[in-house]
C-alpha positions in Angstrom: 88.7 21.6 78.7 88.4 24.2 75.8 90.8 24.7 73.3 94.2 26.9 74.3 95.3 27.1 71.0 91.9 29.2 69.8 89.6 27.8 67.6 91.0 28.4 64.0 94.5 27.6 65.4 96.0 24.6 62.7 95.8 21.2 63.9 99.0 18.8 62.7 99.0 15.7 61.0 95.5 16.0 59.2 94.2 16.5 62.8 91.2 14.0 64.6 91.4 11.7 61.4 94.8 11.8 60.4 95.8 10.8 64.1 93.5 8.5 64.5 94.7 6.7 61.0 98.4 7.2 62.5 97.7 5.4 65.9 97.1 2.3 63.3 99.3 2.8 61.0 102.7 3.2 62.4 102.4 -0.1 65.0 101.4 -2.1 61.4 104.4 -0.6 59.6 106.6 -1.4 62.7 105.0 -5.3 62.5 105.2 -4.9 58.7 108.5 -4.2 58.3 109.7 -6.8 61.1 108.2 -9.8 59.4 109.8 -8.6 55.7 112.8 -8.1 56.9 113.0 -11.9 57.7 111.4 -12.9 54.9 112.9 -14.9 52.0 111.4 -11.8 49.2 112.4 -9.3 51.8 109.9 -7.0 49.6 108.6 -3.5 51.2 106.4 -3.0 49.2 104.9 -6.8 49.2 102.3 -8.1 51.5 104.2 -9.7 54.7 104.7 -13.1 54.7 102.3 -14.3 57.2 100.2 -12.5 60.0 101.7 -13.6 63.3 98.9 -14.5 66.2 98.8 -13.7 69.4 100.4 -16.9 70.5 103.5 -15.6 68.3 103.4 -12.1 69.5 102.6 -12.3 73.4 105.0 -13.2 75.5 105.4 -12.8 79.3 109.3 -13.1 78.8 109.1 -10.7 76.4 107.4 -7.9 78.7 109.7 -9.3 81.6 112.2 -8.0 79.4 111.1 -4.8 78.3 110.0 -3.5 81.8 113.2 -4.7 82.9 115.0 -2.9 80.2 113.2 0.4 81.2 113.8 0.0 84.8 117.5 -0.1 84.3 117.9 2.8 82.1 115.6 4.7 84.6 118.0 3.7 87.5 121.1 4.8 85.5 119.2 8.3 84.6 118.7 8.6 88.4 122.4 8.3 88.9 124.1 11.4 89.7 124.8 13.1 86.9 128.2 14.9 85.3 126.4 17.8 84.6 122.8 19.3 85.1 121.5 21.7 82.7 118.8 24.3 82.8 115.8 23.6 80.0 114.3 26.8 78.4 112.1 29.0 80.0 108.5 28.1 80.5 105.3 30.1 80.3 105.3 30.9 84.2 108.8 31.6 83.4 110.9 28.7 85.8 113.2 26.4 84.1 113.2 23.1 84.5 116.7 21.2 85.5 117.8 18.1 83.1 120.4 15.5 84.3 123.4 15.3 81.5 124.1 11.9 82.2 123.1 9.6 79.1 126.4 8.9 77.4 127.3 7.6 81.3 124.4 5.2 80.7 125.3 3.9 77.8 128.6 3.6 79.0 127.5 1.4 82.1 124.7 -0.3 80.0 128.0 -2.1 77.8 129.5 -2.9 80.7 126.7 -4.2 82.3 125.8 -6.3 79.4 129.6 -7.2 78.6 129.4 -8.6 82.1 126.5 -10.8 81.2 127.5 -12.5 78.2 130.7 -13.3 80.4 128.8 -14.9 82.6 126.3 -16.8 79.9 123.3 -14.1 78.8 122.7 -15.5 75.3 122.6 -12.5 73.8 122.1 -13.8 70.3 119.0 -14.9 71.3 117.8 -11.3 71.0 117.0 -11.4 67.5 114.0 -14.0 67.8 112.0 -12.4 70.3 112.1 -9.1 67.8 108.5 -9.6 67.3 107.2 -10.5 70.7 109.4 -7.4 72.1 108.0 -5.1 69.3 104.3 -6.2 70.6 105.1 -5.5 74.3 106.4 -2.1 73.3 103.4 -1.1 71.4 100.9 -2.3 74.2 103.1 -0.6 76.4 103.1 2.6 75.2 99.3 2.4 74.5 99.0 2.4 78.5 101.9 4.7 79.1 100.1 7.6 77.0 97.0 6.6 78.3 98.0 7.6 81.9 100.1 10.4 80.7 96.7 11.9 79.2 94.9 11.1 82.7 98.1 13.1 83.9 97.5 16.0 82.2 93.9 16.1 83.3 95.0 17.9 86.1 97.9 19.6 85.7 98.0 23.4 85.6 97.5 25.5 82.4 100.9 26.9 82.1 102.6 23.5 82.1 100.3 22.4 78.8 101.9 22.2 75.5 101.0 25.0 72.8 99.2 21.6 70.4 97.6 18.7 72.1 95.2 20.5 73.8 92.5 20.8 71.0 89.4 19.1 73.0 89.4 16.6 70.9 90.0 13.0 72.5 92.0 11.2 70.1 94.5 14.2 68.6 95.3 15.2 72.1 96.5 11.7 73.2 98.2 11.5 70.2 100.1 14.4 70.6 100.0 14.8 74.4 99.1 17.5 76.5 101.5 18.5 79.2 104.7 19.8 77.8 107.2 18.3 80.2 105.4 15.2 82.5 107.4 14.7 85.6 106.8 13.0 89.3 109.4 14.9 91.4 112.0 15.0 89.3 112.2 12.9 87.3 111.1 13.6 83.5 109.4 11.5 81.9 109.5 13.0 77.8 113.3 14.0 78.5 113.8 10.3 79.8 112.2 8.5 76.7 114.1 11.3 74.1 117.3 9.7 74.2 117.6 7.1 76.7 115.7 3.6 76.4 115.2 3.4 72.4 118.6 4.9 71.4 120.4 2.5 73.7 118.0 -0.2 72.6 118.7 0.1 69.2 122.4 0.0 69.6 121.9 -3.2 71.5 119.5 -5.0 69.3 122.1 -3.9 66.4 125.0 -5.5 68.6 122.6 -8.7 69.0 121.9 -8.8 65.4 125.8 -9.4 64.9 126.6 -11.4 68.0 123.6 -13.5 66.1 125.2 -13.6 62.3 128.6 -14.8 63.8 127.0 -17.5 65.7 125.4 -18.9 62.1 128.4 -17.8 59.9 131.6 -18.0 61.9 132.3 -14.0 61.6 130.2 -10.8 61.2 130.3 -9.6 57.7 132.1 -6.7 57.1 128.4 -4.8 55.9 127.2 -5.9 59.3 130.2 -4.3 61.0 129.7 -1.2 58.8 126.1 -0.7 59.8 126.7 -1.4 63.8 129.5 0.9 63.5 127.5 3.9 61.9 124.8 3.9 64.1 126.8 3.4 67.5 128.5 6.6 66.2 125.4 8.4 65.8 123.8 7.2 69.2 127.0 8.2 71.5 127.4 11.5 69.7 123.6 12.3 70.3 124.0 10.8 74.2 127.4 13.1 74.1 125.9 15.6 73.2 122.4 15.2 74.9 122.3 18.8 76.3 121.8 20.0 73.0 117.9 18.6 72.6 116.3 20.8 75.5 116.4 23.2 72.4 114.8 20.8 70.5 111.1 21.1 69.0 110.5 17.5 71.0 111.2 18.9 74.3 110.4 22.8 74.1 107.2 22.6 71.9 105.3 18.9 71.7 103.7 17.5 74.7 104.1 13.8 75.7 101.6 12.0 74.1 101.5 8.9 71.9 103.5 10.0 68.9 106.7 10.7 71.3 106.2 7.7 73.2 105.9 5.3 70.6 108.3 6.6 68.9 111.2 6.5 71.5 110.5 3.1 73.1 109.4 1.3 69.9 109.5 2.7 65.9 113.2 3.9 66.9 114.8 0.3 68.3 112.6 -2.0 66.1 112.3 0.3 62.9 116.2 1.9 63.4 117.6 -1.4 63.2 116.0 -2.6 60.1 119.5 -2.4 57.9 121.2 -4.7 60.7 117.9 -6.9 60.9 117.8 -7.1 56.7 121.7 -8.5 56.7 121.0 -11.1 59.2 118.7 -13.0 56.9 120.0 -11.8 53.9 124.4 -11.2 54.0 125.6 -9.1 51.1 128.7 -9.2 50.1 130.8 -6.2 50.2 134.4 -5.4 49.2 137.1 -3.1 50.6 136.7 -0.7 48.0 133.2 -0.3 48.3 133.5 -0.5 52.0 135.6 2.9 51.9 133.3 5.0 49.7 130.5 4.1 52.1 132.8 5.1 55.2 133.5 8.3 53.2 129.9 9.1 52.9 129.0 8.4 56.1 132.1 10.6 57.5 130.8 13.5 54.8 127.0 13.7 56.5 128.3 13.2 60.1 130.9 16.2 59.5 128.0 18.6 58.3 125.9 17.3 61.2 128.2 17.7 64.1 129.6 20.5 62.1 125.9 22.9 62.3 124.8 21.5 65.4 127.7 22.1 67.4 128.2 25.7 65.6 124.3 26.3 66.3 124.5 24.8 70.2 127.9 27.1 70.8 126.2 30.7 69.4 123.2 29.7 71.4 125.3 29.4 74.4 128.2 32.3 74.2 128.0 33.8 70.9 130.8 35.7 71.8 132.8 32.3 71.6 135.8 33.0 69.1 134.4 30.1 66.9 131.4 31.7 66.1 132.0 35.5 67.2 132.7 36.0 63.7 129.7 34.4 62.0 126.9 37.6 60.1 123.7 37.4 62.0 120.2 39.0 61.5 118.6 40.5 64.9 115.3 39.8 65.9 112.3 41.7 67.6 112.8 38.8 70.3 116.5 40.3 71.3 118.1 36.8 69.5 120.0 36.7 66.3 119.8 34.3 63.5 122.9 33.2 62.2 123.0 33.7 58.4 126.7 32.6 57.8 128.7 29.7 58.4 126.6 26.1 57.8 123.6 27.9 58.9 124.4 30.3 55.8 124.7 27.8 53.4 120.9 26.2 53.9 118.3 26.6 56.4 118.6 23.5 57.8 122.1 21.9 57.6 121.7 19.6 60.7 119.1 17.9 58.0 121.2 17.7 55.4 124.0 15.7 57.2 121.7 13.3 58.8 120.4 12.1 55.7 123.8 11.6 54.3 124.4 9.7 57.0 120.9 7.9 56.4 122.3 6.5 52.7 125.6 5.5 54.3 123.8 3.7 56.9 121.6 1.8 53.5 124.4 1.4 51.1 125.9 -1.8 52.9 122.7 -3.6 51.7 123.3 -3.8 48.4 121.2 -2.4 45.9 119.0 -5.3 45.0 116.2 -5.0 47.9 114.4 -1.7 48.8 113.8 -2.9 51.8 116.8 -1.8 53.4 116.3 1.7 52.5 113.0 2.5 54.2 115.1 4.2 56.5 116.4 6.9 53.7 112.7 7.4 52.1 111.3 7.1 56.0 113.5 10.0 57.5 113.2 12.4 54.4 109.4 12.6 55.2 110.2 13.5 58.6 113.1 15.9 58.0 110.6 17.5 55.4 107.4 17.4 57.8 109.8 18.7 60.6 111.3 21.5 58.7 107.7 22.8 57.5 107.0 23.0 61.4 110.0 24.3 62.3 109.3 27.2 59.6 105.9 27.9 60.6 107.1 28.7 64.4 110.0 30.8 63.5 108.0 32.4 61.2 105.4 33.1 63.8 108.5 33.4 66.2 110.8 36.2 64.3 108.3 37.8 61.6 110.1 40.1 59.9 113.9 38.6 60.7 112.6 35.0 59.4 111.5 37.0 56.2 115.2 38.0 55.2 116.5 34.9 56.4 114.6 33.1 54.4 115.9 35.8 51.2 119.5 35.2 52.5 119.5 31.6 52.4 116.6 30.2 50.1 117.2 26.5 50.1 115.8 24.8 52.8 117.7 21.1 53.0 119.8 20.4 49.9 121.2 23.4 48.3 120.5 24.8 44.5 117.3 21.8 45.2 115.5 22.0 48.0 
């Protein structure tokens, strides 16, 4: 099918070649950074301490698992739902509708698997079939993006992504072509967003622990720290799940490989690296210490809630009394950009408070292994990559408008830096 984005349009991620090196790449830093963090150097930079076969990776239990796992969290997102919510309007101008229902599966996930270990699910075994989960996943989502590619073969022109779509074989199934895949209603990009890895992740973190105090008689307290952070930042994003149909993820990428990997594996096996690095190497960590870290951590998650929620509330009403009073700049699309309040004091405040949050999630490490914070150096890449795209679109998005925002508020991430 020819090109929808025109010839000269940009192509992401060093286009053909750059994909194709990133369809490597991020599985072996996935495998790379499971097999260090077990290690005895625990070095990131090091060469991993052996090269599993395919006798230590494959397992049929393994895959039993994972396509169990799945099938449950798609059963809970079939559930009814608290609240449905209306997606943003498409090309043929419909809107698709979006069950609000993931904090409920989290919720019954617990008690599901509360319910288990009651009744003898050795759920410290987790941590040793890391490796043999991680491979399923990858293999997995190979297949996955494989027939979601196929999918897209037929679907209709207006329900194609605006990237993806280039002609060429290997970007497109990285980045995926249809916008929102779905069989009846149920969606398959908005399912994968939040659901499977993000509830994975908390899991593997809580197995992790259930794991140290088997071998050590308690959980340390840098082990509790770390569970504790991230359970925090996984319910308030499943709270709050309404907020990503705004989201580059769902209103601009299409479903291809680089979503799908990286909701159903880099975020559960990758996420949980701080919680995987304590296991086999326990820090010690004092009270005093402990309270600095919890201050940090509360800091980021304050300026994150904090801009998202003011952002999510002006998109909504922004005659709410909590925002009505914010300076905004109009724009030729009839929206306004806030240039007050958190979104006055950088471009991207959201940013700022997750990687805050990112440190605080590190710092119960210690400070002798680098290891730990792959996450930190990891998600500032991301945040920076993301924020160049998300300043190319609103560029092309508000022209003028984007111009003075840009005057108004000149940092981007961290103020009077960057």
């Amino acid at each position: 099918m020819a090109s929808l984005q025109g010839p000269r349009a940009p192509l992401e991620f060093g286009g053909p070649l750059g994909t194709a090196a990133l369809l490597l790449l991020l599985p072996a830093t996935m495998f790379h950074l499971l097999l260090v963090a077990r290690s005895g150097p625990a070095r990131l930079l090091g060469p991993p301490p052996y090269l599993p076969g395919l006798e230590v990776l494959w397992s049929p239990r393994a895959l039993l698992l994972l396509l169990t796992w799945l099938g449950l969290q798609a059963a809970l997102y079939l559930l009814p739902a608290r609240k449905v919510a209306e997606g943003q309007e498409l090309k043929d101008k419909s809107r698709l509708c979006y069950p609000i229902n993931g904090f409920q599966a989290l919720v019954l996930t617990a008690l599901l698997v509360g319910l288990g270990v009651s009744v003898g699910l050795p759920l410290g075994a987790l941590p040793e079939m890391l490796l043999p989960l991680a491979f399923a996943a990858t293999i997995t989502t190979f297949i996955f993006s494989f027939l979601l590619y196929m999918k897209a073969q037929v679907a209709p022109a207006s329900a194609l992504a605006p990237g993806g779509n280039s002609g060429n074989l290997i970007y497109d199934f990285f980045l995926g072509r249809e916008l929102n895949p779905r069989i009846c209603s149920f969606d398959f990009k908005y399912f994968c967003e939040l659901r499977p890895g993000l509830i994975g992740w908390v899991f593997i973190n809580l197995a992790l622990l259930v794991q140290e105090a088997e071998q050590r008689g308690s959980p340390s307290l840098a082990m509790w720290l770390v569970n504790g952070f991230q359970l925090l930042y996984v319910g308030d994003a499943l709270w709050h799940e309404e907020a990503v149909l705004t989201t580059m993820d769902i209103t601009h990428d299409g479903f291809g490989f680089m979503l799908a990997f990286g909701d159903l594996a880099w975020v559960p096996f990758t996420y949980s690296l701080q919680a995987q690095f304590l296991l086999y190497h326990p820090q010690p960590l004092g009270l005093p210490m402990a309270a600095v870290i919890c201050l940090i951590n509360a800091i980021g998650y304050y300026i994150f809630r904090g801009a998202n929620s003011q952002k999510n509330t002006f998109r909504k009403n922004p005659s709410d009394p909590s925002v009505s009073g914010l300076e905004t700049i109009p724009t030729a699309t009839g929206r306004q950009l806030l240039v007050s309040g958190w979104w006055g004091m950088v471009r991207h405040p959201n940013y700022l408070g997750d990687l805050i949050m990112a440190l605080a999630w590190s710092l119960p490490c210690g400070v002798s292994h680098l290891l730990p914070y792959f996450y930190v150096l990891y998600f500032t890449a991301l945040l920076v990559h993301r924020e160049a795209r998300d300043e190319r679109q609103c560029l092309q998005k508000y022209g003028r408008a984007w111009h003075e925002y840009c005057r108004r508020v000149p940092y981007r991430i961290l103020p009077y830096i960057y």
